[in-house]
BAKOLNU-642732 format. One record per residue (C-alpha): residue in one letter; x, y, z. Coordinates in pm, whole numbers, padded with zeros to 5 digits, always signed. Each point is the difference from the previous one (the first is absolute). Layout:
BAKOLNU-642732
aXYZ/...
end
This chain:
BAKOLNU-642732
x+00145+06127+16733/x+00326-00056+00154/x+00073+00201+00313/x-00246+00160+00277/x-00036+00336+00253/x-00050-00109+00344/x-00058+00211+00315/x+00082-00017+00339/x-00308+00213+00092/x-00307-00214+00082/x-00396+00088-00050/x-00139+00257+00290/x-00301-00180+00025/x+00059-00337-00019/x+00432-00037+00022/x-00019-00233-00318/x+00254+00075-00257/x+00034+00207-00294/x+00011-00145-00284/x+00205+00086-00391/x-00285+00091-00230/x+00145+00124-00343/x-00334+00116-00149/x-00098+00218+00258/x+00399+00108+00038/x+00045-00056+00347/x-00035-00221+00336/x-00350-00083+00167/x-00179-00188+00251/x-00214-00299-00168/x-00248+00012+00284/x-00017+00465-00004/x+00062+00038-00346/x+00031+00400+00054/x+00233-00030+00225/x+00384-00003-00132/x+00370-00008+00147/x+00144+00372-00045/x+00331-00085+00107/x+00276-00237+00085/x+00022-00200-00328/x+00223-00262-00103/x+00088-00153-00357/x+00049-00355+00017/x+00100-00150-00353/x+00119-00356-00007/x+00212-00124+00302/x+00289+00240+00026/x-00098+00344-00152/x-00219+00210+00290/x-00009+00363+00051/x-00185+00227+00193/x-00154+00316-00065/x-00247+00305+00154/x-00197+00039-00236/x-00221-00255-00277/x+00088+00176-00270/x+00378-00007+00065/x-00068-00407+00041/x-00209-00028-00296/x+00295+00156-00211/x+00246-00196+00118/x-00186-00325-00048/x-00081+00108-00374/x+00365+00094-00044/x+00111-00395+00162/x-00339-00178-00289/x+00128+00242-00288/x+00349-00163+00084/x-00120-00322+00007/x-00121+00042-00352/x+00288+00126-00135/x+00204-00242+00116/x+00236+00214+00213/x-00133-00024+00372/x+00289-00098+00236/x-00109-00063+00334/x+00385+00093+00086/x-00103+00349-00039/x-00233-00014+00223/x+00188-00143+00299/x+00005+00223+00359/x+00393-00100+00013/x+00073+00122-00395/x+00206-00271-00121/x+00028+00148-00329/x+00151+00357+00187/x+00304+00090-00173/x+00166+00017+00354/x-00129-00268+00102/x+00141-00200-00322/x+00380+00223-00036/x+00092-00107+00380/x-00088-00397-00112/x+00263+00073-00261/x+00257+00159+00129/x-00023-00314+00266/x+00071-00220-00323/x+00235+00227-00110/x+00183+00014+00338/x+00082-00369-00085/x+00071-00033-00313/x+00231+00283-00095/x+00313+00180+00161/x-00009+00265+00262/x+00043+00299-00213/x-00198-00110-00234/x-00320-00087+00270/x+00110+00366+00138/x-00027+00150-00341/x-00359-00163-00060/x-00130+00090+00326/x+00034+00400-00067/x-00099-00043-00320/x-00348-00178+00145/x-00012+00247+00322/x-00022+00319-00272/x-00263-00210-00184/x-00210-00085+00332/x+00017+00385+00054/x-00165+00044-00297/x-00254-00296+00018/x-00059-00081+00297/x-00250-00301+00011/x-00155+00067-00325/x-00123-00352-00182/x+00254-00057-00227/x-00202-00071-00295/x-00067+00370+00022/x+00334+00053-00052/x+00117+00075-00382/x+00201+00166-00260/x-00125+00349+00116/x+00058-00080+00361/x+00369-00154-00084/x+00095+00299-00168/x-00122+00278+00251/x+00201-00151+00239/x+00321-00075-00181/x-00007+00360-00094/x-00043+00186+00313/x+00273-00174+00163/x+00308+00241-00048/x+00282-00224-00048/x+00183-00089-00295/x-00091-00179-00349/x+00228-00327+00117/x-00240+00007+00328/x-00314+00025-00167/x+00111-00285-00205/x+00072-00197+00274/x-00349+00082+00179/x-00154-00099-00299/x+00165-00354-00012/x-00062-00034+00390/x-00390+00083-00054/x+00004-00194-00289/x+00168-00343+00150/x-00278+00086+00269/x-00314+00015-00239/x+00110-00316-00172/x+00035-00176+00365/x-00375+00116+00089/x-00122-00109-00340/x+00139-00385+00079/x-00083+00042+00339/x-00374+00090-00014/x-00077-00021-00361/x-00033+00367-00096/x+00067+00157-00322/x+00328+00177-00107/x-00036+00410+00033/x+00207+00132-00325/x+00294+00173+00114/x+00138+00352-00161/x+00360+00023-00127/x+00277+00148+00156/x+00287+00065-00190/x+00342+00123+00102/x+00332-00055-00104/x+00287-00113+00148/x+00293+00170+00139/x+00343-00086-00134/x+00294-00038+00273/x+00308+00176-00095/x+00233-00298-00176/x+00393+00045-00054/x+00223-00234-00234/x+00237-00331+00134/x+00285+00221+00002/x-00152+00235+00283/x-00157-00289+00169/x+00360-00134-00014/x+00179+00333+00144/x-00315+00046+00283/x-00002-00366+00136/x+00398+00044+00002/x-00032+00278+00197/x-00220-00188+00246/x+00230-00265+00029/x+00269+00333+00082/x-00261+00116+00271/x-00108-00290+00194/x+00222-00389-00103/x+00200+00090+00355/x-00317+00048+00156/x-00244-00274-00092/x+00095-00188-00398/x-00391-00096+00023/x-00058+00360-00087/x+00161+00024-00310/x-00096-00376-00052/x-00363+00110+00004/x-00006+00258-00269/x+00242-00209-00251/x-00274-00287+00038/x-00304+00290-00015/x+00176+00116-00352/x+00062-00398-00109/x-00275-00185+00115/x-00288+00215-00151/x-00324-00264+00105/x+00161+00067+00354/x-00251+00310+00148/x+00203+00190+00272/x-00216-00147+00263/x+00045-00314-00044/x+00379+00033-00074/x+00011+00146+00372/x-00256-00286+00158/x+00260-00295-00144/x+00114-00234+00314/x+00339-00168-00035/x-00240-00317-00108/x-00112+00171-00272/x+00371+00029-00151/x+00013-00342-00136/x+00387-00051-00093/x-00062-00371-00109/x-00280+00090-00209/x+00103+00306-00122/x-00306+00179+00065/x-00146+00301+00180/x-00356-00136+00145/x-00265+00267+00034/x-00269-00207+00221/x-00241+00309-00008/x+00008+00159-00343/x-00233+00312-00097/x-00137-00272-00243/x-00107-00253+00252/x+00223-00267-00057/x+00354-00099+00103/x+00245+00128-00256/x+00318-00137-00089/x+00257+00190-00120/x+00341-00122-00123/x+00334+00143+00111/x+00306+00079-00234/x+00335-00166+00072/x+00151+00433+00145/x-00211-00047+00261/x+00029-00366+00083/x+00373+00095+00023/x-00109+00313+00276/x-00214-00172+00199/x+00260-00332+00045/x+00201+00234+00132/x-00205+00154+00261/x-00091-00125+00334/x-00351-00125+00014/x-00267+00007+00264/x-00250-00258+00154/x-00319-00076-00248/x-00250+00243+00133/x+00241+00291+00047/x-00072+00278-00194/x+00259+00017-00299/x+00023+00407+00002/x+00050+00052+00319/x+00266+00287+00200/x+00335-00068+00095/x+00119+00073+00354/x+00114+00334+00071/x-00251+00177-00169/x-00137+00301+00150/x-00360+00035+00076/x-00102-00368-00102/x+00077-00354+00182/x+00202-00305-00157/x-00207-00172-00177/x-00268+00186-00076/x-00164-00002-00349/x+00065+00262-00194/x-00246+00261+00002/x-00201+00096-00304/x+00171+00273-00160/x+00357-00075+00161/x+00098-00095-00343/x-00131+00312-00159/x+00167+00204+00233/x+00350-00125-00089/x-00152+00038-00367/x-00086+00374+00019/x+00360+00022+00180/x+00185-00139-00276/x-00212+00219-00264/x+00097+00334+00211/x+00363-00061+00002/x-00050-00029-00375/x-00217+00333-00079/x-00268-00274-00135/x-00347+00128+00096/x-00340-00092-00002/x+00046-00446-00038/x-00154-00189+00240/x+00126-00341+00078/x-00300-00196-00216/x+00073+00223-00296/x+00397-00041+00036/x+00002-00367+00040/x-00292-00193-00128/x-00150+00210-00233/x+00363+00118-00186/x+00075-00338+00013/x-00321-00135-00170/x+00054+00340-00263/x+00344-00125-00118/x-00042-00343-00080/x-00244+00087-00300/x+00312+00031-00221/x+00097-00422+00042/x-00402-00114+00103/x-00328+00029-00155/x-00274+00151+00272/x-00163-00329+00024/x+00351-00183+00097/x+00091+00253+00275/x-00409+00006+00139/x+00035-00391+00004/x+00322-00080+00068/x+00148+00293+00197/x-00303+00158+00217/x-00162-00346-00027/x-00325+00222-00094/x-00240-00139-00214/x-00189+00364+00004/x+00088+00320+00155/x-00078+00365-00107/x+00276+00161+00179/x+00259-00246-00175/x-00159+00059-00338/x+00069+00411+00022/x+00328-00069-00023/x+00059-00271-00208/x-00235+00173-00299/x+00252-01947+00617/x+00227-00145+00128/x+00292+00034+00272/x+00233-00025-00262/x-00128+00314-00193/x-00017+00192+00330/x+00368-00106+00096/x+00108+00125-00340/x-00138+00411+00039/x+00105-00033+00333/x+00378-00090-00125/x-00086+00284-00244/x-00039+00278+00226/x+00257-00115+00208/x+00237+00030-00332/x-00129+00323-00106/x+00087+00181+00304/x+00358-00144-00023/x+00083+00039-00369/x-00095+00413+00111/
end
């Protein structure tokens, strides 16, 4: 039978070695047959898989456990391994080094909580221990909300699917986690209109990028506000009459065409080098230095300005803009047109709440917001 016991004790009378005897259940000396090892054993099955153990009855188990695996057609000598290959830890921190690579900074931040709660939990435990019941303990003892157990779920998931290509291991099933989606607050064009007016009141003598920046944020709805903020002046194209987004939440460059208004506003500002930043600070600007991007929520401060001086609570800056934007062109576009054509989406969930391809089609809703807020 495959496998043996060995001992590092030797025979008292003559020092020969013990040897594996299953019959008689134990290790003796060929030469003193009543004498036996007591101690010190070993399990050696195949070339990899060794253990030791004090006793021979805590060997002999384990080697019956390692032959009834055999015949079953499950033994992994992985699992066996003094360096646990197969440890959950062991696998999540390979990962999140892929991970680190291959997706953004928040994102790679977000995954790597998400996979230091689940290491808490797990520690090194195999991971083809790991399954629905596991999952599910641990996405419900973490007290955060339905949106972040959703999220954990996709993370762990992504992760499962990457171990199961990486060391050919079956899929655990995974339990649902449902949860709705928030709405943002939306307004109509005509209070769009009056609040980005209002901005342009507040802040054209200060810096005309600021008030630039929300017009585009409530015209050019596939533009996120990050990567409105991270354009360069080279990514402006005048002669092609395109925004370029080189690094997209979807991966690839998008292109997204400009309407004639803003052709007209830009011509008529003074433009930087290439690599400047294109929202950047004018001089005189108290607290930040010429030149300097602006900062992640400088826009939505001037927004939450503009919607004080009005009595207009509770809108933040992505509902306002994008969102109220996307809402009123259902009464000239079908959903699919404006997903296409205007978010350049081919599928998004948070689009789709509130809307219950070519450059061409996107120039055309673009043209059409831009109308809508002037026929107000």
């Amino acid at each position: 039978m495959r496998g043996r016991i060995y001992s590092d004790q030797k025979c008292p009378i003559c020092g020969g070695q013990f040897i594996h005897d299953d019959r008689r259940r134990g290790l003796f000396c060929d030469q003193h047959p009543n004498q036996q090892a007591t101690g010190r054993f070993r399990v050696q099955f195949g070339r990899n898989t060794r253990k030791r153990f004090n006793s021979y009855q805590e060997a002999e188990r384990f080697l019956d456990g390692l032959r009834w695996e055999v015949d079953q057609g499950t033994f992994d000598p992985r699992d066996y391994r003094i360096n646990n290959p197969l440890g959950f830890e062991t696998l999540a921190l390979k990962w999140l080094e892929v991970k680190k690579k291959e997706v953004k900074q928040k994102s790679y931040n977000n995954l790597r909580n998400y996979m230091t709660k689940a290491i808490a939990a797990w520690g090194q435990m195999n991971v083809k221990t790991i399954g629905y019941g596991e999952i599910e303990d641990f996405l419900h003892s973490q007290e955060v909300s339905d949106k972040t157990k959703s999220n954990m779920k996709s993370g762990l998931h992504n992760f499962f699917l990457w171990v199961k290509r990486r060391e050919k291991i079956p899929m655990p099933d995974f339990p649902e986690t449902p949860f709705e989606l928030g709405f943002r607050k939306i307004i109509d064009k005509e209070t769009q209109s009056v609040i980005i007016n209002e901005i342009y009141r507040l802040t054209y003598h200060i810096n005309p990028k600021i008030w630039l920046g929300i017009k585009w944020l409530a015209t050019y709805i596939s533009i996120r506000p990050g990567e409105l903020l991270n354009l360069k002046e080279k990514d402006i194209d005048l002669k092609l009459k395109y925004f370029i987004i080189p690094h997209p939440k979807e991966k690839r460059p998008k292109l997204v065409p400009m309407i004639d208004e803003d052709m007209d506003i830009l011509k008529a500002m003074p433009r930087g080098l290439p690599e400047i930043q294109f929202f950047r600070h004018a001089k005189g600007i108290s607290g930040v230095r010429a030149g300097q991007k602006f900062g992640d929520k400088y826009l939505y401060k001037w927004w939450k300005k503009a919607c004080r001086n009005l009595g207009i609570e509770g809108l933040d800056l992505y509902g306002g803009t994008r969102h109220s934007s996307t809402t009123s062109l259902r009464e000239k576009f079908t959903p699919e047109e404006i997903r296409s054509a205007g978010t350049l989406h081919t599928t998004n969930k948070a689009f789709d709440r509130y809307l219950q391809i070519n450059s061409s089609d996107s120039k055309r809703i673009y043209e059409s917001i831009s109308k809508q807020s002037k026929a107000k």
